[in-house]
PQR file of N, CA, C, O and H, with PARSE charges and radii, in Angstrom:
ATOM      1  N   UNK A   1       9.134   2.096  20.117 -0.4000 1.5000
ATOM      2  CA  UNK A   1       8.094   2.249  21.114 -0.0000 2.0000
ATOM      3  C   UNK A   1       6.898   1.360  20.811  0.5500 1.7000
ATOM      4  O   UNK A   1       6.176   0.870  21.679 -0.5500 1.4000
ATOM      5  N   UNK A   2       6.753   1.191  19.466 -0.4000 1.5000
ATOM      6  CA  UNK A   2       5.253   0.189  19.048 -0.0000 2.0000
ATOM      7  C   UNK A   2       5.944  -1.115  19.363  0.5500 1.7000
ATOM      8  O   UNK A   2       5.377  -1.934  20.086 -0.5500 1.4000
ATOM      9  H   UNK A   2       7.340   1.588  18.761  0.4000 1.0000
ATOM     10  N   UNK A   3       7.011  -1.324  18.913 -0.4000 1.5000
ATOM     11  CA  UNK A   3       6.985  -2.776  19.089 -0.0000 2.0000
ATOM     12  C   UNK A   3       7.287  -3.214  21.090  0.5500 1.7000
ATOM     13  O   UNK A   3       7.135  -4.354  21.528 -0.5500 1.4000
ATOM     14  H   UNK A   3       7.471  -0.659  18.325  0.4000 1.0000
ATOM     15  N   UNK A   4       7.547  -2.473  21.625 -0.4000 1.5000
ATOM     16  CA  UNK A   4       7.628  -2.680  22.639 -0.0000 2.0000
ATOM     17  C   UNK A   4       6.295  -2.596  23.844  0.5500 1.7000
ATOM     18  O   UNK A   4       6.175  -3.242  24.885 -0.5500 1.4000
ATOM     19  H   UNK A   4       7.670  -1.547  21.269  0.4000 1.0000
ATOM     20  N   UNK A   5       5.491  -1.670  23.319 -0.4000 1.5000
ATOM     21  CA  UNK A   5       3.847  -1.600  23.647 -0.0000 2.0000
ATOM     22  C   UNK A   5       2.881  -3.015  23.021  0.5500 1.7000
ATOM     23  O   UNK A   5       1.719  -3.308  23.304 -0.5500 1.4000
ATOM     24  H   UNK A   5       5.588  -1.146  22.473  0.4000 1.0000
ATOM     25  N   UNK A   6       3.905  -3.764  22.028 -0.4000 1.5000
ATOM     26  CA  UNK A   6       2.974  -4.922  21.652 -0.0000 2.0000
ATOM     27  C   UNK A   6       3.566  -5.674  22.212  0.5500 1.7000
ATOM     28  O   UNK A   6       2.878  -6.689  22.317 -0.5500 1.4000
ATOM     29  H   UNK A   6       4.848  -3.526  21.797  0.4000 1.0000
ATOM     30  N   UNK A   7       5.040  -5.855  22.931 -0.4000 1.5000
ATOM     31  CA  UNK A   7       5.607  -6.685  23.806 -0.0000 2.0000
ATOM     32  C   UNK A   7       4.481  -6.530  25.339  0.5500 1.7000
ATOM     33  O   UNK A   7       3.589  -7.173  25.890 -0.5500 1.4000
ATOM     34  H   UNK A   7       5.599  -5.030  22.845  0.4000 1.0000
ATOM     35  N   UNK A   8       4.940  -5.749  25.446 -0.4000 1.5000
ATOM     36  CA  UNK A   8       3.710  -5.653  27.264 -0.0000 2.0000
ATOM     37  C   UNK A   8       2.717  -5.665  27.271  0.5500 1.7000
ATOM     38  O   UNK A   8       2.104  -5.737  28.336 -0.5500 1.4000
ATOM     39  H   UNK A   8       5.665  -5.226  24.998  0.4000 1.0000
ATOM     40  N   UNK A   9       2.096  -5.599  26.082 -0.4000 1.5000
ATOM     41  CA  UNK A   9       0.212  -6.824  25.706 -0.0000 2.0000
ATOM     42  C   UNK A   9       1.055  -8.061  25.752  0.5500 1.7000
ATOM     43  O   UNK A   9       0.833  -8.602  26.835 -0.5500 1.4000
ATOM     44  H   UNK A   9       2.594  -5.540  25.217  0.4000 1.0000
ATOM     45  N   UNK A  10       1.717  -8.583  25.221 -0.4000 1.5000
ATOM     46  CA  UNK A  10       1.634  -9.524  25.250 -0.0000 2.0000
ATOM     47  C   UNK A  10       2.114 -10.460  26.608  0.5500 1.7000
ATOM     48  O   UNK A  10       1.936 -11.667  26.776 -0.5500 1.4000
ATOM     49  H   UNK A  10       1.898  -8.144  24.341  0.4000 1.0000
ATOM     50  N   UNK A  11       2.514  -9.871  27.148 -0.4000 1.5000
ATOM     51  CA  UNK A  11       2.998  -9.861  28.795 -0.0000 2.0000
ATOM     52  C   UNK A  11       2.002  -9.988  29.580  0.5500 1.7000
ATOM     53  O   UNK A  11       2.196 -10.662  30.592 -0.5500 1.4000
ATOM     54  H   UNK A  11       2.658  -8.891  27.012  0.4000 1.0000
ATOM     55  N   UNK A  12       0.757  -9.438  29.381 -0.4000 1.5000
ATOM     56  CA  UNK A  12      -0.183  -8.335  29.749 -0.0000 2.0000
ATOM     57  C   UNK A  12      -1.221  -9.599  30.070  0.5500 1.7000
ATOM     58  O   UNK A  12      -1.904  -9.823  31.069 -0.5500 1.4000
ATOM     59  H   UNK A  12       0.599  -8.890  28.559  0.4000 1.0000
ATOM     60  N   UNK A  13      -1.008 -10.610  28.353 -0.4000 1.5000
ATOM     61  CA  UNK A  13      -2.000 -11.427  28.270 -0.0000 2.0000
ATOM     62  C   UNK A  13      -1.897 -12.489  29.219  0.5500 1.7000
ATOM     63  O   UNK A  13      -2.628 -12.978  30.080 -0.5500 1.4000
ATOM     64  H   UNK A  13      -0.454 -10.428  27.541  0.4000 1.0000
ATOM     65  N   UNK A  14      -0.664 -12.698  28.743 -0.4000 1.5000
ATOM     66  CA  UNK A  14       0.222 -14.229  28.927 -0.0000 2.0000
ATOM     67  C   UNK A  14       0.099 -14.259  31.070  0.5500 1.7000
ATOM     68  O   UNK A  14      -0.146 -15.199  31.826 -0.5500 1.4000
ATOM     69  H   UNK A  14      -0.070 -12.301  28.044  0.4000 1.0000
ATOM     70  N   UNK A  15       0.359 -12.993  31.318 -0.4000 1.5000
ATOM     71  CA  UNK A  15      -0.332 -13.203  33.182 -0.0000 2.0000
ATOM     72  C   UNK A  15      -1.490 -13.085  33.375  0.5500 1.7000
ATOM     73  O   UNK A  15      -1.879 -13.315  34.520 -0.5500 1.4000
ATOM     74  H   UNK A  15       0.557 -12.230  30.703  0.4000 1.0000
ATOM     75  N   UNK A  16      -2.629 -12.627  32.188 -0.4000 1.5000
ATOM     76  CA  UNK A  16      -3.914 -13.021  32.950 -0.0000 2.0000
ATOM     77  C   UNK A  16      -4.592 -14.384  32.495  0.5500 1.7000
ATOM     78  O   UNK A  16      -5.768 -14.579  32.803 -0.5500 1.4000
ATOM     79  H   UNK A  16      -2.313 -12.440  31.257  0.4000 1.0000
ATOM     80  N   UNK A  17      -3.741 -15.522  31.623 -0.4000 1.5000
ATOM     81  CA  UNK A  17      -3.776 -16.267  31.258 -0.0000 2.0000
ATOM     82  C   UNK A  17      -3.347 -17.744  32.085  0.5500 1.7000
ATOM     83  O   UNK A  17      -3.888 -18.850  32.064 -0.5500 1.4000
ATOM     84  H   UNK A  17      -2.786 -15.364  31.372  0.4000 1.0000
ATOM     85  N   UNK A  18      -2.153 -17.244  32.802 -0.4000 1.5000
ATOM     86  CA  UNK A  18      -1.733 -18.252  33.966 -0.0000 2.0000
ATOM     87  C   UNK A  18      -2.572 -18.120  35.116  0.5500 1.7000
ATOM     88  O   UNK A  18      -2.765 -18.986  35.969 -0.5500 1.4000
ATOM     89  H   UNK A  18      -1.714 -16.345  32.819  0.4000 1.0000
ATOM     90  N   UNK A  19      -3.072 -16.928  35.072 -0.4000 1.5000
ATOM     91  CA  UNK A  19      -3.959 -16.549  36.646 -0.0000 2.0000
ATOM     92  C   UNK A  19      -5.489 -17.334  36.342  0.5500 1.7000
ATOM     93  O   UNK A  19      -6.378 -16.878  37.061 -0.5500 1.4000
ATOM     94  H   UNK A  19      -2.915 -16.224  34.379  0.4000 1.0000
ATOM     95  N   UNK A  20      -5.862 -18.252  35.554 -0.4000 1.5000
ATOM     96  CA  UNK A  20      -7.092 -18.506  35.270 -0.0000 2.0000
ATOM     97  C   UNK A  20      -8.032 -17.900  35.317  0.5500 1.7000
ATOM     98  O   UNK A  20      -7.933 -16.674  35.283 -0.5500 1.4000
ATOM     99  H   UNK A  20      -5.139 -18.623  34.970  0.4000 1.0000
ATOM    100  N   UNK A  21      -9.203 -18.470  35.403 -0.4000 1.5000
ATOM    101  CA  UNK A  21     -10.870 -17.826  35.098 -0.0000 2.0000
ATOM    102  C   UNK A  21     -11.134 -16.322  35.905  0.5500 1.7000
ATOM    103  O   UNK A  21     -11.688 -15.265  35.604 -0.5500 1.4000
ATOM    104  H   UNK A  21      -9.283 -19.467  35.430  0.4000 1.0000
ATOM    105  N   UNK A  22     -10.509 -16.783  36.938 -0.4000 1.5000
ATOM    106  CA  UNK A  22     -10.685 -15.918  38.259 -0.0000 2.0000
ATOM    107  C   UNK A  22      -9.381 -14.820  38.778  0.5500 1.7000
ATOM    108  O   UNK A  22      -8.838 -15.252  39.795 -0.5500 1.4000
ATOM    109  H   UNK A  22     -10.058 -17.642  37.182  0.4000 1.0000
ATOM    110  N   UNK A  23      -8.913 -13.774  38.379 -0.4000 1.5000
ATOM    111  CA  UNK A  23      -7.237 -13.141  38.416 -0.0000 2.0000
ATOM    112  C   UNK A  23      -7.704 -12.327  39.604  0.5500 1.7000
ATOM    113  O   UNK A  23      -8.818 -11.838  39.417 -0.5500 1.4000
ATOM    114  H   UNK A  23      -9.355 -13.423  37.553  0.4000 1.0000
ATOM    115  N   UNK A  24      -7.237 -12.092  40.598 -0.4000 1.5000
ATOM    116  CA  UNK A  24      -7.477 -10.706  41.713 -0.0000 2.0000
ATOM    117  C   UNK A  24      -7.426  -9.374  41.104  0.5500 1.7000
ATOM    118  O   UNK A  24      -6.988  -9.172  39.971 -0.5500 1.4000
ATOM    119  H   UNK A  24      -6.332 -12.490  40.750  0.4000 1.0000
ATOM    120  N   UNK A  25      -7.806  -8.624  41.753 -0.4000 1.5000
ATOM    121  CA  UNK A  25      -8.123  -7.198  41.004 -0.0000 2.0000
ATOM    122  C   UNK A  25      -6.927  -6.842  40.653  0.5500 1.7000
ATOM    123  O   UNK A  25      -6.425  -6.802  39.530 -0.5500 1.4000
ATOM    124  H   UNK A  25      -8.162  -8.788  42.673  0.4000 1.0000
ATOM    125  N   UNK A  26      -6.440  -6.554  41.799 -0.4000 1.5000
ATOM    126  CA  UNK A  26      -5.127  -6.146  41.580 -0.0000 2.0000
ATOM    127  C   UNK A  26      -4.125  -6.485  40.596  0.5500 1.7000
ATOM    128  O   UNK A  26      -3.130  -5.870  40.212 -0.5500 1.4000
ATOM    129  H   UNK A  26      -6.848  -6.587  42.711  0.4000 1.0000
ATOM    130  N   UNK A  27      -4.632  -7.644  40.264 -0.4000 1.5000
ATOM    131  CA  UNK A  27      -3.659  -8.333  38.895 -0.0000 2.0000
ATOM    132  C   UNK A  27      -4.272  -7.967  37.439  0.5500 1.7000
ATOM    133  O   UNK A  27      -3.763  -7.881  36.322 -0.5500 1.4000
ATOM    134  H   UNK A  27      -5.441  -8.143  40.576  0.4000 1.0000
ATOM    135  N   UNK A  28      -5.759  -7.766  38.004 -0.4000 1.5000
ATOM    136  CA  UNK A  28      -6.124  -7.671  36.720 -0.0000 2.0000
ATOM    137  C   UNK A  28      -6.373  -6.289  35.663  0.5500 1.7000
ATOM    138  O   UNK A  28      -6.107  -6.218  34.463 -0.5500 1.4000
ATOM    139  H   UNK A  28      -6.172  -7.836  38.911  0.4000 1.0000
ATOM    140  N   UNK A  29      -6.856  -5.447  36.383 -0.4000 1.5000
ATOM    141  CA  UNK A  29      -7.019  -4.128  36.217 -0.0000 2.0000
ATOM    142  C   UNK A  29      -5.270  -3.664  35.996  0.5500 1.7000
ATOM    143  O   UNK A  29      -5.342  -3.321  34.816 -0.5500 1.4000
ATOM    144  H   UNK A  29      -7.072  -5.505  37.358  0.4000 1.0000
ATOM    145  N   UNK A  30      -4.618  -3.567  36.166 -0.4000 1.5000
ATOM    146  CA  UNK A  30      -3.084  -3.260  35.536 -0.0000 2.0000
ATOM    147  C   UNK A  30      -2.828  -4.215  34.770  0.5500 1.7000
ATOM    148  O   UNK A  30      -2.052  -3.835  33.893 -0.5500 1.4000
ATOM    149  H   UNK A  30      -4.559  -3.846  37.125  0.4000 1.0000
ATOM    150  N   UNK A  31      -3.209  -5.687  34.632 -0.4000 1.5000
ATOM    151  CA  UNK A  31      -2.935  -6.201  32.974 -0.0000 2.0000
ATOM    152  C   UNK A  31      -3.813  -5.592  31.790  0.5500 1.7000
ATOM    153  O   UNK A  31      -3.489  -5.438  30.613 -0.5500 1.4000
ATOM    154  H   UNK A  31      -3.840  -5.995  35.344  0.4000 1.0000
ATOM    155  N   UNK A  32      -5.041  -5.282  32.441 -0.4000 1.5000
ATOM    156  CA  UNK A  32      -6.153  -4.838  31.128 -0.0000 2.0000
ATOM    157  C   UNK A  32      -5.456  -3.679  30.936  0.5500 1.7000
ATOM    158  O   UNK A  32      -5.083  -3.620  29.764 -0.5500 1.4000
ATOM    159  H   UNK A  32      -5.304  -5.407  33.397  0.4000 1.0000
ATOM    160  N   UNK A  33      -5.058  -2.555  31.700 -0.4000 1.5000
ATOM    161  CA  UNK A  33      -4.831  -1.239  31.343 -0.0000 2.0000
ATOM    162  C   UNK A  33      -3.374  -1.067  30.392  0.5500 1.7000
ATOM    163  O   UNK A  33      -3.155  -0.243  29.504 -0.5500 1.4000
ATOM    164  H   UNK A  33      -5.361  -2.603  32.652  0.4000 1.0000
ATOM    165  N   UNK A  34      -2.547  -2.068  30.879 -0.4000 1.5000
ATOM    166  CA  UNK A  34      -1.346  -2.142  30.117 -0.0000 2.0000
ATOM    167  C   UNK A  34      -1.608  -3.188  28.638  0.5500 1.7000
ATOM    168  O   UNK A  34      -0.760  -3.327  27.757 -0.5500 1.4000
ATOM    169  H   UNK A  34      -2.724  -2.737  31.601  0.4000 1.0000
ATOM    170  N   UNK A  35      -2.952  -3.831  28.646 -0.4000 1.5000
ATOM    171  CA  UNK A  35      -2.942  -4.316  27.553 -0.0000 2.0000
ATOM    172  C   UNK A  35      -3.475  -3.346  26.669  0.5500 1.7000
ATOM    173  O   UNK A  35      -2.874  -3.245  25.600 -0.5500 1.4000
ATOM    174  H   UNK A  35      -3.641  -3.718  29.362  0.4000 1.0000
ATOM    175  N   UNK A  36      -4.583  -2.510  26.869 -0.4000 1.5000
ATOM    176  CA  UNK A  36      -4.959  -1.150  26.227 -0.0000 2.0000
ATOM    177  C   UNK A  36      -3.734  -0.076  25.941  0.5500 1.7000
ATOM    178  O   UNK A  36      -3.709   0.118  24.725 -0.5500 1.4000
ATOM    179  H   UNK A  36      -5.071  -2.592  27.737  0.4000 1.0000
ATOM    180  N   UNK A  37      -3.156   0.358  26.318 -0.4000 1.5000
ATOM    181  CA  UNK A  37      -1.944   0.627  25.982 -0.0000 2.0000
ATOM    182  C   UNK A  37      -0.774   0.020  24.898  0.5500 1.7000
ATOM    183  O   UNK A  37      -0.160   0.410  23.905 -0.5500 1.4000
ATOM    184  H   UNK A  37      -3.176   0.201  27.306  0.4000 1.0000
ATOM    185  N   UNK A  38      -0.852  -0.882  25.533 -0.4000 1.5000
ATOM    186  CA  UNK A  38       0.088  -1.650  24.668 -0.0000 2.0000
ATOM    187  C   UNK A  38      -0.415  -1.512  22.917  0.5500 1.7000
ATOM    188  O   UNK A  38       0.308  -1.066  22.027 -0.5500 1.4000
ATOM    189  H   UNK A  38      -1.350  -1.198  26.340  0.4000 1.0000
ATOM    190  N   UNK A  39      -1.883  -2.042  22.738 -0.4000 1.5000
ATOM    191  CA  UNK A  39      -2.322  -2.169  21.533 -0.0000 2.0000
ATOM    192  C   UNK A  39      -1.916  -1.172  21.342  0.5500 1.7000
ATOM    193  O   UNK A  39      -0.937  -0.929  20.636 -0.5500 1.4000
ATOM    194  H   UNK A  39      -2.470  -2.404  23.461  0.4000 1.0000
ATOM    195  N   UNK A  40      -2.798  -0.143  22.123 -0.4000 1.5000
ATOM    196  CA  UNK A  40      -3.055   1.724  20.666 -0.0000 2.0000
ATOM    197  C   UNK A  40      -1.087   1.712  20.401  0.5500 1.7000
ATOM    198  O   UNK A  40      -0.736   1.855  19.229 -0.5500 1.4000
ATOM    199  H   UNK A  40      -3.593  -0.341  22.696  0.4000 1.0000
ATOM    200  N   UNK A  41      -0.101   1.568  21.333 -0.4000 1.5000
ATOM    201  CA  UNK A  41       0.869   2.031  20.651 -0.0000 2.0000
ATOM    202  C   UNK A  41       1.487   1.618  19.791  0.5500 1.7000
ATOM    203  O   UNK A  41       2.159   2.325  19.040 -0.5500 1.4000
ATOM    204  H   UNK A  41      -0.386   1.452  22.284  0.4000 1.0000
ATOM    205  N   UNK A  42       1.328  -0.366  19.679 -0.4000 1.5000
ATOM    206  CA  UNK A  42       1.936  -0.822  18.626 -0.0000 2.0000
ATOM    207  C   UNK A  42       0.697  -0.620  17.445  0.5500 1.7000
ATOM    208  O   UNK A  42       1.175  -0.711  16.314 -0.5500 1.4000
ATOM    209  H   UNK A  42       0.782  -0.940  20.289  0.4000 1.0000
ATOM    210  N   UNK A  43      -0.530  -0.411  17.453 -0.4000 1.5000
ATOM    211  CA  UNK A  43      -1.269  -0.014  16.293 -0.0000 2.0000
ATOM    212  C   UNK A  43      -1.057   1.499  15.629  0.5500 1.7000
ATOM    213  O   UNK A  43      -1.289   1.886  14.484 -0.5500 1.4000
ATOM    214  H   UNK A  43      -0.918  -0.337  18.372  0.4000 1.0000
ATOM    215  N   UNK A  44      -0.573   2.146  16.686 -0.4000 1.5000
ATOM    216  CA  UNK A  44       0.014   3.624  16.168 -0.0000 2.0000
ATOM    217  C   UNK A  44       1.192   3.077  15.231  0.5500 1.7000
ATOM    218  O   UNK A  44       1.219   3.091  14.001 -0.5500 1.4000
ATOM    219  H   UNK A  44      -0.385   1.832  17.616  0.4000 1.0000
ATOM    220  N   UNK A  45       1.722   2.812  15.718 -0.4000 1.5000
ATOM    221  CA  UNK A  45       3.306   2.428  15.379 -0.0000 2.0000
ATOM    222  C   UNK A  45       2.928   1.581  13.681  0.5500 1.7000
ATOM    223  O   UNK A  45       3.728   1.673  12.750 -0.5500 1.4000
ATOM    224  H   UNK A  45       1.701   2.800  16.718  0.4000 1.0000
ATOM    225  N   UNK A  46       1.968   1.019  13.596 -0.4000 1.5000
ATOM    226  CA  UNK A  46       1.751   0.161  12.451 -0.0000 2.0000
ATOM    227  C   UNK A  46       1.225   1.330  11.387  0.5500 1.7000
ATOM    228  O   UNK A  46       1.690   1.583  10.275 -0.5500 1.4000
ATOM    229  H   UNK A  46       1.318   0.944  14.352  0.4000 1.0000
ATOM    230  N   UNK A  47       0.371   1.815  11.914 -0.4000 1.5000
ATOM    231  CA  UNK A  47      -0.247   2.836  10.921 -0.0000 2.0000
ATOM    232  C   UNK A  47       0.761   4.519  10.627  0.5500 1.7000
ATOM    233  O   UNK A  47       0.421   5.401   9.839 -0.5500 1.4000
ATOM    234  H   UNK A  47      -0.007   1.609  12.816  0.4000 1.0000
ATOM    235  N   UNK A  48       1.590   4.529  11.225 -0.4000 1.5000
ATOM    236  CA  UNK A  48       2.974   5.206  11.151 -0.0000 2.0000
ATOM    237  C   UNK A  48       3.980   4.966   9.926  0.5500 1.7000
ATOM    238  O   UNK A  48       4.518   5.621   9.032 -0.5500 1.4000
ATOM    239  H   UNK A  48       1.867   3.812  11.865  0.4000 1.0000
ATOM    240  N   UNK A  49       3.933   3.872  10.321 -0.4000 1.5000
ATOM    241  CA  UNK A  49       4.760   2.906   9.241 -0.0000 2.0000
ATOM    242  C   UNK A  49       4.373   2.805   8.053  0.5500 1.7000
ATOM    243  O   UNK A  49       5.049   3.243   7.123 -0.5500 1.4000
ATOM    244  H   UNK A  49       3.497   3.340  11.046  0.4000 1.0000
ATOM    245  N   UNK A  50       2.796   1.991   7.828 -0.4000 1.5000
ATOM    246  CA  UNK A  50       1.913   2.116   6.613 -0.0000 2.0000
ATOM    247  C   UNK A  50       2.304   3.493   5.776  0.5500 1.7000
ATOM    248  O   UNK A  50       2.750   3.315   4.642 -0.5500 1.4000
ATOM    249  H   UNK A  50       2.246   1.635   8.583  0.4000 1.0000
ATOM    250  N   UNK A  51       2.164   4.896   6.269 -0.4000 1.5000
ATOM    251  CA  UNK A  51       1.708   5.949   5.941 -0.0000 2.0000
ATOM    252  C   UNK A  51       3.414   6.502   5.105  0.5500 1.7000
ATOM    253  O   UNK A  51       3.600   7.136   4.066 -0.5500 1.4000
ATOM    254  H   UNK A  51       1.802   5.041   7.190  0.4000 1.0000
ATOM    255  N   UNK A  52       4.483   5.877   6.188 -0.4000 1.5000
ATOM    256  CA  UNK A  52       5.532   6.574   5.696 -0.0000 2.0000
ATOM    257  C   UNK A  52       5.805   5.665   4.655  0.5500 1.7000
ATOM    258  O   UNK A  52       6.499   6.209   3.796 -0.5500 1.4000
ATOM    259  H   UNK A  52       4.333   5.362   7.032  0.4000 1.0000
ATOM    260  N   UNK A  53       5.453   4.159   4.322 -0.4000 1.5000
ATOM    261  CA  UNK A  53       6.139   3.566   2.930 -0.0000 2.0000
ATOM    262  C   UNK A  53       5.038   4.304   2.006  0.5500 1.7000
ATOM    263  O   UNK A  53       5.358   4.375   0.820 -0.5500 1.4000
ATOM    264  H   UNK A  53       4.890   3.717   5.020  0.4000 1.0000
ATOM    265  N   UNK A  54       4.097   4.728   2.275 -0.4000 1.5000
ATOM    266  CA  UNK A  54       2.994   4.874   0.913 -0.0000 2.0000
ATOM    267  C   UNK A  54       2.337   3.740   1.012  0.5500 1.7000
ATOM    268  O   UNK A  54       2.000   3.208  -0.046 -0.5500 1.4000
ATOM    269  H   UNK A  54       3.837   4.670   3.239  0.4000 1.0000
ATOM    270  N   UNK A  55       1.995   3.097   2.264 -0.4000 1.5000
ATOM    271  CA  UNK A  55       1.039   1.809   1.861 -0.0000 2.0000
ATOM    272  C   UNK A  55      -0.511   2.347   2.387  0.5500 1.7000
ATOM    273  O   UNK A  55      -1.626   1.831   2.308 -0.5500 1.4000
ATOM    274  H   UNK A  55       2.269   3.529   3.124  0.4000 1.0000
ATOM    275  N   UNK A  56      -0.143   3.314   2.817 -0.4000 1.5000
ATOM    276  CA  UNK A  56      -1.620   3.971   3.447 -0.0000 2.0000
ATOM    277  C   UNK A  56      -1.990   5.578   3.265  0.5500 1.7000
ATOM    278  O   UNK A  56      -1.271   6.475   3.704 -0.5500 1.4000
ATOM    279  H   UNK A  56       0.763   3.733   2.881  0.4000 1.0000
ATOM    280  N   UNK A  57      -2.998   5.753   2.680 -0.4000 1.5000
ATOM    281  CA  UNK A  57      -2.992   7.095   2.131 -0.0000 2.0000
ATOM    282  C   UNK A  57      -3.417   8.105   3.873  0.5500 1.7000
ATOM    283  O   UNK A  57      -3.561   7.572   4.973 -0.5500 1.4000
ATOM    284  H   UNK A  57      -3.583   5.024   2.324  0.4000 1.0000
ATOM    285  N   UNK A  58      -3.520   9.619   3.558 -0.4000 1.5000
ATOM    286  CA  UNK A  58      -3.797  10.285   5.074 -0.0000 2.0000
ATOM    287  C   UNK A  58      -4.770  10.538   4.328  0.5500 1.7000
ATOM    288  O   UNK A  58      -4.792  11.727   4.647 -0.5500 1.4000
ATOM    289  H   UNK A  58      -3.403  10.052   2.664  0.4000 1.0000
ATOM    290  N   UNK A  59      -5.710  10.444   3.511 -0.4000 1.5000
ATOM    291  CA  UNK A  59      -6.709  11.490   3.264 -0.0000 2.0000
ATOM    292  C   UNK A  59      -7.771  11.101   4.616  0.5500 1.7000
ATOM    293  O   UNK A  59      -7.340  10.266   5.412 -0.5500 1.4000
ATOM    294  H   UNK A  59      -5.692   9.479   3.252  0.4000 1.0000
ATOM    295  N   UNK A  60      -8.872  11.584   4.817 -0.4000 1.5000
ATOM    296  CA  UNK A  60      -9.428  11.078   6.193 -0.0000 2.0000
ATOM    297  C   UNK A  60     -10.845  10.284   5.342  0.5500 1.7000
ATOM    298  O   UNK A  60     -11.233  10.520   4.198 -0.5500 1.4000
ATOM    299  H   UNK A  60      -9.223  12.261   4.170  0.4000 1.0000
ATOM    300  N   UNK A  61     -11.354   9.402   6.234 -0.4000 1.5000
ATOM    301  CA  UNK A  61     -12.433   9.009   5.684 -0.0000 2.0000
ATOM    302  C   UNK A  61     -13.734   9.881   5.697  0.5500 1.7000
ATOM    303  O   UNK A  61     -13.772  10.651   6.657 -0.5500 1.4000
ATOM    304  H   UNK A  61     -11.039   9.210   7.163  0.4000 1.0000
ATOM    305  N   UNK A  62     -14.644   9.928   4.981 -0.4000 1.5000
ATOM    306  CA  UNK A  62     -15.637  10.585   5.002 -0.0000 2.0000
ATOM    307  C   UNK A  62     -16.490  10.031   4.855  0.5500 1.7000
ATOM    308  O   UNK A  62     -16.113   8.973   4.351 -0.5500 1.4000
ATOM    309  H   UNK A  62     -14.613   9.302   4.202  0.4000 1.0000
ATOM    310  N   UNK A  63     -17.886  10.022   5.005 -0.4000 1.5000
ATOM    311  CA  UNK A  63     -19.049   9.607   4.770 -0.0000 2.0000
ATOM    312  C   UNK A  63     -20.287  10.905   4.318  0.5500 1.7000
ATOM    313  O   UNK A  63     -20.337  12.086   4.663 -0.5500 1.4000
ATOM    314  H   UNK A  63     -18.192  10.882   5.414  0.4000 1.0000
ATOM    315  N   UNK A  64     -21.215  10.078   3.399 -0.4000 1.5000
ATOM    316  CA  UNK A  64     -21.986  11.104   2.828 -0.0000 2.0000
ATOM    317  C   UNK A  64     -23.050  11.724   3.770  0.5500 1.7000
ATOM    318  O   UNK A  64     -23.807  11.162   4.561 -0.5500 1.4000
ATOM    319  H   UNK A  64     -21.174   9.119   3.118  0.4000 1.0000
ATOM    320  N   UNK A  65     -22.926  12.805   3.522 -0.4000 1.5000
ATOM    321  CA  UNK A  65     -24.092  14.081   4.674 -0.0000 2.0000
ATOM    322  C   UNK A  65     -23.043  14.056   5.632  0.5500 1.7000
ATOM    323  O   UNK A  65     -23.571  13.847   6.724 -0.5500 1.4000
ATOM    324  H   UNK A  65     -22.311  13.262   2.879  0.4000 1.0000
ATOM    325  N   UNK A  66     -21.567  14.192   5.777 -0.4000 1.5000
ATOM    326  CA  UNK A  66     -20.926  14.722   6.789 -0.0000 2.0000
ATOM    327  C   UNK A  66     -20.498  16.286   6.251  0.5500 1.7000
ATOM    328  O   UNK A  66     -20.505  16.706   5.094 -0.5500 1.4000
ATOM    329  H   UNK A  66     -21.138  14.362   4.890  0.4000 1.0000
ATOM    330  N   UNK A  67     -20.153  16.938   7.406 -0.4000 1.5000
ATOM    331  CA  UNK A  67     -19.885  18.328   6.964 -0.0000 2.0000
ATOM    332  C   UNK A  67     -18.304  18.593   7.320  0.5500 1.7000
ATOM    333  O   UNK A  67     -17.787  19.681   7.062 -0.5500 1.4000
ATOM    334  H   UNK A  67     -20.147  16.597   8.346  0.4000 1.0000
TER
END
């Protein structure tokens, strides 16, 4: 599923890229929304991965004076 959500960004890009400076709404607002998509799932998908080899710990981040 991640690598296929980073396929349709990249789809996403590559038509608002041929459409130049200027894309119609209609073209553009469903490439941005499928490019937002696309990222969070192949960045899910990365940090999924990280977590199950042990390359990324779950503890959560914290900062000082949080409760």
């Amino acid at each position: 599923n991640g690598v296929g959500g980073g396929a349709a960004a990249l789809v996403a890009v590559s038509e608002l890229l041929l459409q130049g400076s200027h894309p119609p709404f209609a073209l553009a607002f469903p490439s941005v929304f499928s490019i937002v998509i696309g990222s969070v799932s192949f960045a899910g998908s990365l940090i999924a991965f990280a977590k199950l080899q042990a390359l990324m710990t779950g503890t959560p981040l914290t900062y000082p004076g949080q409760q």
